[in-house]
C-alpha positions in Angstrom: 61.2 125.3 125.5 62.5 121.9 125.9 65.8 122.1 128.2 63.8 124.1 131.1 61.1 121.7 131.7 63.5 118.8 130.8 66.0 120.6 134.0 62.8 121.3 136.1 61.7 117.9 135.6 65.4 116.6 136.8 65.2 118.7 139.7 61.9 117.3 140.9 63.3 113.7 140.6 66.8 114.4 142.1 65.6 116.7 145.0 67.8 119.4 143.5 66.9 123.0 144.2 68.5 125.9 142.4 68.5 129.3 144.1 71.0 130.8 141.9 73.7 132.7 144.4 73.9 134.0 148.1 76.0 136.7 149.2 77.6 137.0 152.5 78.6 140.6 154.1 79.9 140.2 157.1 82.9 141.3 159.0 85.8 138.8 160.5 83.4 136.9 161.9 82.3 135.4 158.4 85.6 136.1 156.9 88.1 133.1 158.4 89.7 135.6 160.7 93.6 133.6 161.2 92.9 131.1 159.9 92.8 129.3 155.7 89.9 130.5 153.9 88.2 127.0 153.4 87.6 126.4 156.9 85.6 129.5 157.8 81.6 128.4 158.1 80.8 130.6 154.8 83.2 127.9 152.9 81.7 125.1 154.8 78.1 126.5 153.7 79.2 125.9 149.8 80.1 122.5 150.7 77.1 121.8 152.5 75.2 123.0 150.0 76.7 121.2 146.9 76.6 118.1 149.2 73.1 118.5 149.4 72.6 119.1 146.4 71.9 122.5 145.5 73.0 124.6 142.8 73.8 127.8 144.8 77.2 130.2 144.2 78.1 131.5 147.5 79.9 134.6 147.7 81.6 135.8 151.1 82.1 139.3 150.3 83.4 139.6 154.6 86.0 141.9 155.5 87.9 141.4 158.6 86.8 144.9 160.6 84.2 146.4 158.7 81.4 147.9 159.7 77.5 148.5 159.0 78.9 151.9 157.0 81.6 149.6 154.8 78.5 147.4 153.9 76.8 150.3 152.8 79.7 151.2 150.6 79.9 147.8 149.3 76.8 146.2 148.7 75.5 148.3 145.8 78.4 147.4 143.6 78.0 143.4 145.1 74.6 143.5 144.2 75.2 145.1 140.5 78.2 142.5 139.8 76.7 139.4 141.4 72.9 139.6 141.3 71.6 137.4 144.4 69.0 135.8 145.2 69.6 135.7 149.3 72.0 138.1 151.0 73.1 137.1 154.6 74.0 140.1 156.2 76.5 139.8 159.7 77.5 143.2 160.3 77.0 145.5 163.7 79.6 144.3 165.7 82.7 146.3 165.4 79.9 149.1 165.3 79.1 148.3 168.6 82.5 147.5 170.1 83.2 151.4 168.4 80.3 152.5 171.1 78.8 153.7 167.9 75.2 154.9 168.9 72.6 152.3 168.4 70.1 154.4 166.4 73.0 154.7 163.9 73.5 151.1 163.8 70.1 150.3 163.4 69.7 153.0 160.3 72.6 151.4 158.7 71.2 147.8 158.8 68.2 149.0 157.5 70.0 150.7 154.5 71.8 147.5 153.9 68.1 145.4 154.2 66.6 147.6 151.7 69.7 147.4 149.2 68.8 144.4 148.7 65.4 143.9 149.4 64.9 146.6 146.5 67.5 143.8 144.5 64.9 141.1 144.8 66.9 139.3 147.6 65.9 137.1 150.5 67.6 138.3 153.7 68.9 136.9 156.7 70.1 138.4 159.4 72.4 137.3 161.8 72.0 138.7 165.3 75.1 140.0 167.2 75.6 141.1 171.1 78.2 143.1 172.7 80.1 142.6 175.7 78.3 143.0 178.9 80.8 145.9 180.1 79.5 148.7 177.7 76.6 149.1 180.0 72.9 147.4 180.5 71.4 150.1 178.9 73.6 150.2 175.3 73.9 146.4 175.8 69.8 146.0 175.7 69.3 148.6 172.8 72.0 146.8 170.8 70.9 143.7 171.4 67.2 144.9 170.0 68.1 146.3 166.6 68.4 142.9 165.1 65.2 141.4 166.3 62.8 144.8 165.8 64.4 144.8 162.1 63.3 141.3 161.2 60.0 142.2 162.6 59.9 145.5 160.9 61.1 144.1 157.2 60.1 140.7 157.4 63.3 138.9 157.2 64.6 136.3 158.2 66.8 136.5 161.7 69.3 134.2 163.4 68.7 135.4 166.8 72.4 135.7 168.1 75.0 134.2 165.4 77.5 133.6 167.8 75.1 131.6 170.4 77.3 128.5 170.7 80.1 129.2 170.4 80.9 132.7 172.5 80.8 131.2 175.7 82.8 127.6 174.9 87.0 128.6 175.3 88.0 125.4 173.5 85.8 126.7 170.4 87.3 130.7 170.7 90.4 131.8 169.4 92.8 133.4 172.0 91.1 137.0 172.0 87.7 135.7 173.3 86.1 137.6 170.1 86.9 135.1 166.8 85.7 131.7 166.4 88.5 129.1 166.5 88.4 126.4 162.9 86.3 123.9 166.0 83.9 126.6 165.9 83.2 127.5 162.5 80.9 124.5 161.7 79.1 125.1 165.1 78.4 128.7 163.5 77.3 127.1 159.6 75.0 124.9 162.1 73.0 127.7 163.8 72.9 129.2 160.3 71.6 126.6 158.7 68.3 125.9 159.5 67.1 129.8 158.8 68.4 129.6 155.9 67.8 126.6 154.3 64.0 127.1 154.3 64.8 129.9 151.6 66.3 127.2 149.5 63.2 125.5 149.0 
């Protein structure tokens, strides 16, 4: 009975917080797309995070072109072999860039919310938009799933994960879609201060 009070009495002195592990499942946008692994913001989050001094494993389960369905496919098995306390869940855009209906979209997400709400895990959710050329009407009921979900499950939401960066060349890579290695800590920064309430 000793070593837990003696490591939650060490925690209170030294500021440390554990939360145990956090799982990203995202797409390329969390995944380093062209560029080395330890520069993409997910990597940069477990530095911050270990510089800060909290105990968290981070996972970045992100797979360049996947979609809301993939994440479905995935997350169960995640979940099973690395119980977490927070999933952060970026998926939605290469739904949307498909033309994939937004209903469908929106159903997915809420699977993948549930998964792991029903797993005990926090969630955040990192808003995406779509280019402005699919139309104002797909564009605005896109652009609502994310925000109606958080409202509807009570999750945490980054309102659009790609806010400072999407419009800033010198931070994009060549396609105008990826995050350049300039942009990736510009993305851990709009990230961070939804998330790291949940820390604490």
């Amino acid at each position: 009975m000793l070593r837990p009070l003696l490591f939650l009495m060490v925690l209170a002195v030294t500021g440390q917080v554990y939360a145990g592990s956090l799982i990203v499942l995202g797409d390329s946008l969390s995944a380093a797309y062209k560029m080395p692994a330890e520069r993409g913001w997910v990597a940069l989050l477990g530095q911050r995070l270990q510089q800060q001094g909290y105990d968290v494993e981070v996972m970045n389960a992100s797979v360049s072109g996947d979609t809301t369905q993939n994440g479905i496919a995935r997350l169960p098995r995640l979940l099973e072999k690395h119980p977490a306390e927070i999933v952060v869940i970026e998926l939605g855009g290469n739904d949307g860039l498909r033309g994939l209906p937004p209903f469908l979209i929106r159903r997915n997400l809420q699977k993948l919310i549930n998964m792991a709400q029903q797993a005990d895990a926090e969630v955040v959710l990192l808003g995406i938009q779509v280019p402005t050329n699919y139309g104002p009407a797909y564009t605005r009921q896109f652009t609502a799933i994310y925000p109606d979900l958080a409202d509807d499950y009570d999750v945490v939401l980054v309102p659009f994960f790609m806010q400072q960066v999407a419009l800033k060349p010198e931070l994009m890579q060549e396609d105008g879609i990826h995050p350049n290695a300039d942009g990736q800590p510009v993305l851990l920064d709009t990230v961070w201060p939804h998330l790291e309430p949940l820390l604490n």
